[in-house]
NUDOMI-966895 format. One line per field, with one value per residue (C-alpha): chain; x, y, z; residue in three letters; residue number from 1. Coordinates in Angstrom, 2 decimals, m for minus. Example, Ala and Ser with C-alpha at 12.3 -4.5 7.8 and 13.67 -1.06 7.14 Angstrom:
chaine	A,A .
X	12.30,13.67 .
Y	m4.50,m1.06 .
Z	7.80,7.14 .
residu	ALA,SER .
num	1,2 .
***
This chain:
chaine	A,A,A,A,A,A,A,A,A,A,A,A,A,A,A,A,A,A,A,A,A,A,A,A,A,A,A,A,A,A,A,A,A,A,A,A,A,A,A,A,A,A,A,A,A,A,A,A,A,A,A,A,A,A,A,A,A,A,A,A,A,A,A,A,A,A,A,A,A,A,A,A,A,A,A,A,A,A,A,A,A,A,A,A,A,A,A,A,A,A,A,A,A,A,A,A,A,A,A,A,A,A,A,A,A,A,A,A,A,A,A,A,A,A,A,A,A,A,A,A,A,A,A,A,A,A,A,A,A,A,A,A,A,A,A,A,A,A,A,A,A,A,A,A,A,A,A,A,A,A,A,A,A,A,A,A,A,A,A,A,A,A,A,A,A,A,A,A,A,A,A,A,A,A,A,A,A,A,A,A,A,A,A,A,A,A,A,A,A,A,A,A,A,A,A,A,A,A,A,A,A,A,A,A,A,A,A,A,A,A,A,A,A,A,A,A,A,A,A,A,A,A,A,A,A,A,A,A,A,A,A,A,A,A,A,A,A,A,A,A,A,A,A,A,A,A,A,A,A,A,A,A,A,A,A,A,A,A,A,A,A,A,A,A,A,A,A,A,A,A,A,A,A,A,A,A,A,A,A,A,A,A,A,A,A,A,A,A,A,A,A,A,A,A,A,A,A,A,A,A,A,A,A,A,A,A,A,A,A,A,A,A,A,A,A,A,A,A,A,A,A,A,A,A,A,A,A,A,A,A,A,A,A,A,A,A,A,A,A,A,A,A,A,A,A,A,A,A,A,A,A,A,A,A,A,A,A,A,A,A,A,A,A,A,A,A,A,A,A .
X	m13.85,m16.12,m13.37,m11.82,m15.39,m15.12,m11.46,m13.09,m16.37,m13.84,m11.26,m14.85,m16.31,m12.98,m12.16,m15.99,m15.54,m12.48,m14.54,m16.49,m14.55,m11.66,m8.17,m5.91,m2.10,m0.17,m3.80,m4.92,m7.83,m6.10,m7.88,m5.62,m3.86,m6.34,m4.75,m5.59,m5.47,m8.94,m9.95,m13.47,m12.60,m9.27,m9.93,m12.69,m10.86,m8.20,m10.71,m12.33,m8.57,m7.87,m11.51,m10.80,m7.41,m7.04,m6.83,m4.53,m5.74,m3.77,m3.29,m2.73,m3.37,m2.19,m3.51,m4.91,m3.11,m3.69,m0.41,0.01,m0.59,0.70,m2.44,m4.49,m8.12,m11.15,m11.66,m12.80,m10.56,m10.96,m8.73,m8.71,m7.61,m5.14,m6.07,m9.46,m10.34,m13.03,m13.49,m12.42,m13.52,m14.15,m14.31,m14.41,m11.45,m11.58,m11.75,m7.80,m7.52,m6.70,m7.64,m7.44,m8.22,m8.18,m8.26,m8.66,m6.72,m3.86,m2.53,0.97,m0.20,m3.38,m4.61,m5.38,m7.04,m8.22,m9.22,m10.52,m13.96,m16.05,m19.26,m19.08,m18.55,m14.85,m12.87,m9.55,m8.25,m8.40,m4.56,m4.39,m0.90,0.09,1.16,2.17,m0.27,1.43,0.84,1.69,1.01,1.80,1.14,1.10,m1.35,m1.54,m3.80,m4.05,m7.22,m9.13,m11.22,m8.48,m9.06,m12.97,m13.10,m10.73,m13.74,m11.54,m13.19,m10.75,m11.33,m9.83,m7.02,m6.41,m6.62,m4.21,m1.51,m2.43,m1.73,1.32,3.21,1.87,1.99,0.68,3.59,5.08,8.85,11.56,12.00,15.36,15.94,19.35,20.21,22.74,22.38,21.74,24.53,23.33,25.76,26.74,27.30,26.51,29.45,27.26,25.63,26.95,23.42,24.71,23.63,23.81,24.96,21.37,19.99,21.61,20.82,17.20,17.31,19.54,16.61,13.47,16.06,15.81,12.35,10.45,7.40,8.65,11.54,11.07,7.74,9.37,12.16,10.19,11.19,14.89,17.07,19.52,22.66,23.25,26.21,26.80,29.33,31.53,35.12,36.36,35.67,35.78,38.44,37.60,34.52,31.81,29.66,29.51,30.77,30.09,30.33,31.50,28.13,27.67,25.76,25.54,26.65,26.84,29.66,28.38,24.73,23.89,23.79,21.34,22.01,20.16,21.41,20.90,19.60,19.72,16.22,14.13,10.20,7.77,5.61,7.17,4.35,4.63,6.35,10.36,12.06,13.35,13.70,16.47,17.70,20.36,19.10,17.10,17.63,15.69,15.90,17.88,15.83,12.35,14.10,11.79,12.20,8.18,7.71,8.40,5.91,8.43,11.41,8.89,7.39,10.61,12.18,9.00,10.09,13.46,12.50,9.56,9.59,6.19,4.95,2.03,m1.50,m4.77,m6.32,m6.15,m4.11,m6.15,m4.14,m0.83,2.03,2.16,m1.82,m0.65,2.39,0.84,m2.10,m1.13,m1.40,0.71,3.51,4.59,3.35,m0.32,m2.41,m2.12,1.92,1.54,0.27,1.45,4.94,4.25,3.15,6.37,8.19,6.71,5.57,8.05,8.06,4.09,1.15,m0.80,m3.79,m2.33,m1.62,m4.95,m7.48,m11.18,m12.58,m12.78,m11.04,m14.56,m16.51,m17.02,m13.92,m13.98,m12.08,m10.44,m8.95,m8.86,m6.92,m3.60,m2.26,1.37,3.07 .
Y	m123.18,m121.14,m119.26,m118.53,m116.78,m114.98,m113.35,m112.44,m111.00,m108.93,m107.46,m106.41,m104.40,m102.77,m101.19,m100.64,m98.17,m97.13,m95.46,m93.33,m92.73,m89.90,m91.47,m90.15,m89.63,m88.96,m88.43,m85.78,m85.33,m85.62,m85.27,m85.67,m82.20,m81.03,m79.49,m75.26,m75.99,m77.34,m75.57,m74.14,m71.20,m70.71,m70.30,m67.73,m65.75,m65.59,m64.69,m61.52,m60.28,m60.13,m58.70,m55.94,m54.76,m51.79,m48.04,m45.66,m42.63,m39.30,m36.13,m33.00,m29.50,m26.42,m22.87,m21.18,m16.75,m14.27,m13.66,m9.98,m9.79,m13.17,m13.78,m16.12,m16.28,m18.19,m19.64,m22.52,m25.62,m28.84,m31.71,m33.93,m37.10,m35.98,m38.80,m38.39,m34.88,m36.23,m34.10,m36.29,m33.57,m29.91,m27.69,m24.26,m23.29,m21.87,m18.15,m18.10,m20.39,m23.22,m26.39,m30.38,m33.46,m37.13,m38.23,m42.19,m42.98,m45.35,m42.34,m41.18,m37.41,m34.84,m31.59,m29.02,m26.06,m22.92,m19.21,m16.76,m15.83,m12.93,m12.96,m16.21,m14.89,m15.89,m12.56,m14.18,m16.27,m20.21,m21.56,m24.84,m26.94,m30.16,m31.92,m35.67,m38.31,m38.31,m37.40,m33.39,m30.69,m26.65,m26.93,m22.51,m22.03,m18.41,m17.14,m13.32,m11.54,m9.46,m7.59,m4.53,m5.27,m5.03,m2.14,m0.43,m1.24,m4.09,m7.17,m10.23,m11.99,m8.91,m8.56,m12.94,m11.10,m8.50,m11.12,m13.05,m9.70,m8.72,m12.14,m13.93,m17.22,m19.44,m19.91,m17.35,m15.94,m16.32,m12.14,m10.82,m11.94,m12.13,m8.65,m6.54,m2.79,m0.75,1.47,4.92,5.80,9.22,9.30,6.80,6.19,5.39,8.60,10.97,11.85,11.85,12.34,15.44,14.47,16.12,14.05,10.86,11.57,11.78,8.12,6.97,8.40,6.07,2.88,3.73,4.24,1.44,2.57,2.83,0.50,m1.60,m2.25,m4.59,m6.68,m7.61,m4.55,m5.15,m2.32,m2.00,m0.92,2.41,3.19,6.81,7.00,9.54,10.67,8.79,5.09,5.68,2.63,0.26,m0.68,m0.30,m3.78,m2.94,m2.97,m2.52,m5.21,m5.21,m4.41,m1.41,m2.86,m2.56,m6.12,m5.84,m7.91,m9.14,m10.60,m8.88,m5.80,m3.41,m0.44,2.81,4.48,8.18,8.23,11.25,10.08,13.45,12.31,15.13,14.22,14.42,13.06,9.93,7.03,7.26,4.70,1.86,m1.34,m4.15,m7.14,m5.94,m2.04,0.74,3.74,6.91,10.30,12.27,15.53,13.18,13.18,15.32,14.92,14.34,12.47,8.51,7.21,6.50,4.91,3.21,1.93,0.90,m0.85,m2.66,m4.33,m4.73,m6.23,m8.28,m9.52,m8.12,m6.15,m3.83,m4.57,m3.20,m2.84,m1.83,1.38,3.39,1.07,m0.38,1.54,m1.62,m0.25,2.07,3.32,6.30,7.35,6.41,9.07,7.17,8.53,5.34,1.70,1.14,m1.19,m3.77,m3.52,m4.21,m7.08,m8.77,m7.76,m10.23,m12.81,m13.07,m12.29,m15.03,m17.87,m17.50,m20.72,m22.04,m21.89,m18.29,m20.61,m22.13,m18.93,m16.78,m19.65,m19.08,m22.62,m25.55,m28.56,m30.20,m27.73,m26.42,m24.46,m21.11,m20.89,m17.20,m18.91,m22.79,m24.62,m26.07,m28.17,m28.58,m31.78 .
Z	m1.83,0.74,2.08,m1.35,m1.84,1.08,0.14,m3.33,m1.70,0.78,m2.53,m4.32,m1.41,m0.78,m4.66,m4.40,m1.42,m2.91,m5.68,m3.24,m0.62,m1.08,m0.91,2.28,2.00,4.86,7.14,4.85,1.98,m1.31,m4.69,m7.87,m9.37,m12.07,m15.00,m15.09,m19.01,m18.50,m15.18,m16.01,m13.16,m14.29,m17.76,m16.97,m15.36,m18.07,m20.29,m17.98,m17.82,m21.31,m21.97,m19.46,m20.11,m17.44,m19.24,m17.90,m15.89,m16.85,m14.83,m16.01,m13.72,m14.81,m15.37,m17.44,m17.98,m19.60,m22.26,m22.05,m18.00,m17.08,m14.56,m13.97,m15.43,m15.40,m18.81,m20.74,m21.76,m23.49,m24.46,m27.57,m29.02,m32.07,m34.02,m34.12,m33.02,m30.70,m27.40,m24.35,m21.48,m21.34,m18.37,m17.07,m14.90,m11.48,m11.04,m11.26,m13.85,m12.31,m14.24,m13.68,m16.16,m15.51,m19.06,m19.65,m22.71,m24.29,m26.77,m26.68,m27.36,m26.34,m28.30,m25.11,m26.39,m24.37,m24.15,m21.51,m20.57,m19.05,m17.47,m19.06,m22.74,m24.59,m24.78,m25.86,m29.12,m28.83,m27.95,m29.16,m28.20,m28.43,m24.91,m24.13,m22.63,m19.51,m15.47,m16.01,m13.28,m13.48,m16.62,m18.21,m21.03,m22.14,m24.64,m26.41,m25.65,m27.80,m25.70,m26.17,m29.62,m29.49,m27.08,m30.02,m32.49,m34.12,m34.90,m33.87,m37.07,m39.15,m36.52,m37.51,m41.31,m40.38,m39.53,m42.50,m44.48,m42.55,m43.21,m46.26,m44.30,m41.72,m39.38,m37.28,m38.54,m35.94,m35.01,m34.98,m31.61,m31.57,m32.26,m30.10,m31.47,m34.32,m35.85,m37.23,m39.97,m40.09,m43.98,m47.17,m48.79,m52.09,m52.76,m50.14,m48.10,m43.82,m41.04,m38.59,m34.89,m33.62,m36.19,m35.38,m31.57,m32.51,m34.08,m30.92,m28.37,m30.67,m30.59,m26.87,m26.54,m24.67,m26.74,m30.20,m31.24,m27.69,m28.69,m31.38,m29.27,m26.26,m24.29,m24.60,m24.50,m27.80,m28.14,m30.43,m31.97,m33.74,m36.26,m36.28,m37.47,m34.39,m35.91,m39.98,m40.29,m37.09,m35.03,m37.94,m38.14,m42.48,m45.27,m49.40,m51.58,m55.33,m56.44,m54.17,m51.67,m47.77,m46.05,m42.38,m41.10,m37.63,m37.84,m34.13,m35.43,m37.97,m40.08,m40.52,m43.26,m44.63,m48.23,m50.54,m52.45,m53.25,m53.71,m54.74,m51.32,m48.01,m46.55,m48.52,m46.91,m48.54,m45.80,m47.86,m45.80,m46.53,m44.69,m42.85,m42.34,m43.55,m45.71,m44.37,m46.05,m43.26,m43.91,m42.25,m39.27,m36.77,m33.34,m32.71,m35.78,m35.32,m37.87,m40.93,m38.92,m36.75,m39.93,m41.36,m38.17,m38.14,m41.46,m40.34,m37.05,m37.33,m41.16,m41.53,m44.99,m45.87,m45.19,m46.47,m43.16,m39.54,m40.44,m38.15,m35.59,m37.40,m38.59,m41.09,m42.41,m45.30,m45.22,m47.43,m45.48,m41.66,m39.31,m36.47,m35.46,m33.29,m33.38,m32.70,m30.81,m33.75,m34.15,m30.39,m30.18,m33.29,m31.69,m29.04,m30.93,m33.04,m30.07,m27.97,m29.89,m33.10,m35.53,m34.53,m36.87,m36.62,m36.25,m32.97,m31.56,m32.35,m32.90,m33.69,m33.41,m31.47,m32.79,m32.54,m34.11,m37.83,m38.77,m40.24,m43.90,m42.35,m39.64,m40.36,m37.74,m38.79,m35.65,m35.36,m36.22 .
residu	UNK,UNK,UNK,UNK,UNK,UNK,UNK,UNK,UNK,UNK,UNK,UNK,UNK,UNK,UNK,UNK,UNK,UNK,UNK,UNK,UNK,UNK,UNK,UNK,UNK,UNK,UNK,UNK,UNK,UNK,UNK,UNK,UNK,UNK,UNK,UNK,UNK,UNK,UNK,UNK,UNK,UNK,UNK,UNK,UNK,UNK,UNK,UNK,UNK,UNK,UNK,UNK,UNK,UNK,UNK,UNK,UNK,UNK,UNK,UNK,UNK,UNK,UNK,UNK,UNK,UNK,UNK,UNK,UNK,UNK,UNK,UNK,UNK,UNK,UNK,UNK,UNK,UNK,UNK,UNK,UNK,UNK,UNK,UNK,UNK,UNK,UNK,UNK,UNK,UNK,UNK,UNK,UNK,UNK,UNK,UNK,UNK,UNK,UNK,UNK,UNK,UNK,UNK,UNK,UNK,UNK,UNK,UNK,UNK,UNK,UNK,UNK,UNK,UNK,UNK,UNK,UNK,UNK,UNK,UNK,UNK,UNK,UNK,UNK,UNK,UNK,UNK,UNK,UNK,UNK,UNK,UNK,UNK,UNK,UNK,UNK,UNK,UNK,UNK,UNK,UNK,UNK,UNK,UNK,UNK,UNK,UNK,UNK,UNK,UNK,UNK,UNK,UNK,UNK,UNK,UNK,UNK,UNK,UNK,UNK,UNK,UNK,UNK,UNK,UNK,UNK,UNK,UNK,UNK,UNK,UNK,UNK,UNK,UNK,UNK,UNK,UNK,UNK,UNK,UNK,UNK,UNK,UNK,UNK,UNK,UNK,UNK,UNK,UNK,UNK,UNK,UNK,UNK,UNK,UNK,UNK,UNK,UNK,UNK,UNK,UNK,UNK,UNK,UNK,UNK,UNK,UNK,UNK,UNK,UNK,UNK,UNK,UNK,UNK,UNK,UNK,UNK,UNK,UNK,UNK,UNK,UNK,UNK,UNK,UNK,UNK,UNK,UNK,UNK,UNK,UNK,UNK,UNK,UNK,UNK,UNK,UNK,UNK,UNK,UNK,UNK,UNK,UNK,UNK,UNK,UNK,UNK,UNK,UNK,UNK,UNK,UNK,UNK,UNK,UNK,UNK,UNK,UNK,UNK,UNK,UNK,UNK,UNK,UNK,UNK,UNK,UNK,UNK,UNK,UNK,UNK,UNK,UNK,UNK,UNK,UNK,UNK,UNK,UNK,UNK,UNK,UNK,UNK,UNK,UNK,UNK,UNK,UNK,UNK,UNK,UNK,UNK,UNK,UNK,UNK,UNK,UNK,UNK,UNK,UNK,UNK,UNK,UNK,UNK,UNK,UNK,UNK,UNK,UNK,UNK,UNK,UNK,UNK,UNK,UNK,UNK,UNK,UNK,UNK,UNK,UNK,UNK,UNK,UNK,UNK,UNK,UNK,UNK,UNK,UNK,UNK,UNK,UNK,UNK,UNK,UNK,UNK,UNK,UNK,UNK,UNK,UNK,UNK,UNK,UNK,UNK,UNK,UNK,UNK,UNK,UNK,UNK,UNK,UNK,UNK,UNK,UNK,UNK,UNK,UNK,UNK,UNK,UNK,UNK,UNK,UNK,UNK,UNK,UNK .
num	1,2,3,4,5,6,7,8,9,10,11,12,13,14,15,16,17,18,19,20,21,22,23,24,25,26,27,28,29,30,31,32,33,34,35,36,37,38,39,40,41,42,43,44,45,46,47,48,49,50,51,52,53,54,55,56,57,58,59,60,61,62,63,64,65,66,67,68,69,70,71,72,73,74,75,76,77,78,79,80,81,82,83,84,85,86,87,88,89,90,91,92,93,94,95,96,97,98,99,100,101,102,103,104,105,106,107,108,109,110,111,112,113,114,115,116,117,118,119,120,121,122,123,124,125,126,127,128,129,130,131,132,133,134,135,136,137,138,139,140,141,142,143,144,145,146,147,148,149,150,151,152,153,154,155,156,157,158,159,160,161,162,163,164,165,166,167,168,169,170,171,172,173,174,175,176,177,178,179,180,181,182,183,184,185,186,187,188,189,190,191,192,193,194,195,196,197,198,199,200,201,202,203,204,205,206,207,208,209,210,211,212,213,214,215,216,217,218,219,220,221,222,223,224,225,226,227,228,229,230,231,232,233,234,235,236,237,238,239,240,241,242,243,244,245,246,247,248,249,250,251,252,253,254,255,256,257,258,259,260,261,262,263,264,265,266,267,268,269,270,271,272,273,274,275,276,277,278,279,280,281,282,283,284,285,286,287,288,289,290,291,292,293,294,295,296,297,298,299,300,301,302,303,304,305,306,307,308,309,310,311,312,313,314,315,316,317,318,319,320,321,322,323,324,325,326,327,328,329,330,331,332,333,334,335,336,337,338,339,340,341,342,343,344,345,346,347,348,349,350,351,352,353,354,355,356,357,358,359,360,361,362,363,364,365,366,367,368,369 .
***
């Protein structure tokens, strides 16, 4: 009986040390697996991770030019979130334009808009374009000044009205880029008016003038062909349809026709522009006098109409009361706008505002989509 007790007092004290003691296996401390389910530190830090999801950092560097000189210039530049318009940075650029953003953001797409300054005043329209949310460097932004325009006495909001004037429209119209030459007809088969070979050789020498017709196709040099004798039944880009109309029959070239239309006021504009060519009374053809066929190839070549200002400096002013005798300052640089950015919103191009500040109704920005 007593040592019976004695077994039973020795099982007792050993599952009592058992309980405090930590069990061995193999030598080594081993505590039972505890399931992460119910980890207290686990499922903190599962929590902090999906509290804290990290933000991409994006790069872009670029800089900033000058359109008409293609150089570098300090300016001013900001970047936007699309969806909401709100301003993520700003910054003024270096001296040459150089600029750099790290922009935190999980967007697919930015708004970067930006225009030149002066002694720390804007002298340039606001260029507003659309670039991906992505790591970008060398990024080109080139904006139009206006400080030709001002120093000209033209406002840049009336030269933005000009353009509005000029095309009826907000988006730029894709210029008639892909033409070769022009072909100066030497006689109109529909009412008999021609041309005289000085005459036609005083056309050929505008078309060739860097200043007058180059002005309108980015400085490219056209082709001129003068009909003559030589071609009448091959090597003519026309022909007249059955209701006695002009058709040109390859789409790289334009017509200037002679017309035999008698108006009681030479100094009146006659030219009278169509799609494929103009008519021009052959006896305005003066060898110092540009203004008409300037004015008329302007049509032709650009898609622009009248306007009700700026004739002091557009050929496009009044064709009734210009005094220009080749295109102005504002031809000029609504040239290069078509020329350059053909098929974007005006807006885009020659912006007024900041996306993040009250918009003007003359110039209200329209962003492309």
């Amino acid at each position: 009986m007593g040592k019976y007790t004695s077994a039973s007092r020795l099982v007792a004290f050993l599952v009592a040390t058992a309980s405090v003691l930590p069990l061995a296996r193999c030598g080594k401390e081993y505590a039972p697996p505890i399931d992460a389910k119910y980890n207290p530190a686990s499922l903190e830090l599962e929590q902090k991770s999906q509290g804290s999801k990290e933000i991409s950092q994006i790069h872009i560097s670029g800089q900033l030019q000058d359109n008409e000189t293609s150089l570098g210039q300090q300016g001013e530049a900001r970047i936007y979130n699309p969806n909401s318009s709100k301003l993520l940075e700003n910054l003024i650029t270096k001296p040459n334009g150089d600029f750099e953003f790290n922009i935190k953001g999980d967007i697919s797409d930015l708004i970067l808009q930006a225009r030149l300054l002066k002694d720390g005043n804007p002298i340039s329209y606001i260029r507003t374009t659309k670039i991906p949310a992505r790591d970008t460097s060398n990024l080109v932004i080139k904006t139009f000044s206006y400080d030709d325009l001002i120093k000209e006495g033209i406002k840049p909001e009336d030269f933005v009205e000009f353009i509005r004037q000029s095309y009826g429209s907000i988006n730029i119209r894709v210029p008639e880029q892909n033409v070769e030459g022009v072909e100066i007809l030497d006689a109109n088969p529909l009412n008999g008016a021609y041309f005289t070979k000085e005459q036609q050789d005083i056309l050929e020498k505008k078309i060739l003038d860097p200043d007058i017709i180059g002005i309108y196709v980015n400085g490219r040099t056209l082709k001129v062909q003068k009909d003559n004798i030589t071609n009448l039944f091959s090597g003519r880009h026309y022909g007249i349809d059955k209701n006695k109309n002009f058709i040109t029959t390859d789409d790289k070239w334009r017509l200037v026709v002679p017309n035999s239309f008698i108006n009681s006021t030479r100094n009146f504009a006659v030219g009278e522009g169509f799609n494929n060519g103009i008519l021009i009374r052959s006896d305005q053809i003066i060898e110092n006098k540009s203004g008409l066929f300037a004015h008329e190839m302007e049509h032709m070549l650009l898609f622009i109409g009248h306007t009700k200002i700026l004739s002091e400096y557009s050929l496009m002013g009044d064709p009734h009361i210009t005094k220009l005798d080749k295109p102005g300052l504002a031809d000029k640089k609504i040239a290069k706008i078509v020329n350059n950015y053909s098929g974007e919103i005006f807006a885009n191009v020659v912006g007024m505002d900041w996306l993040d500040e009250t918009q003007t109704s003359s110039n209200k920005l329209v962003l492309n989509k």
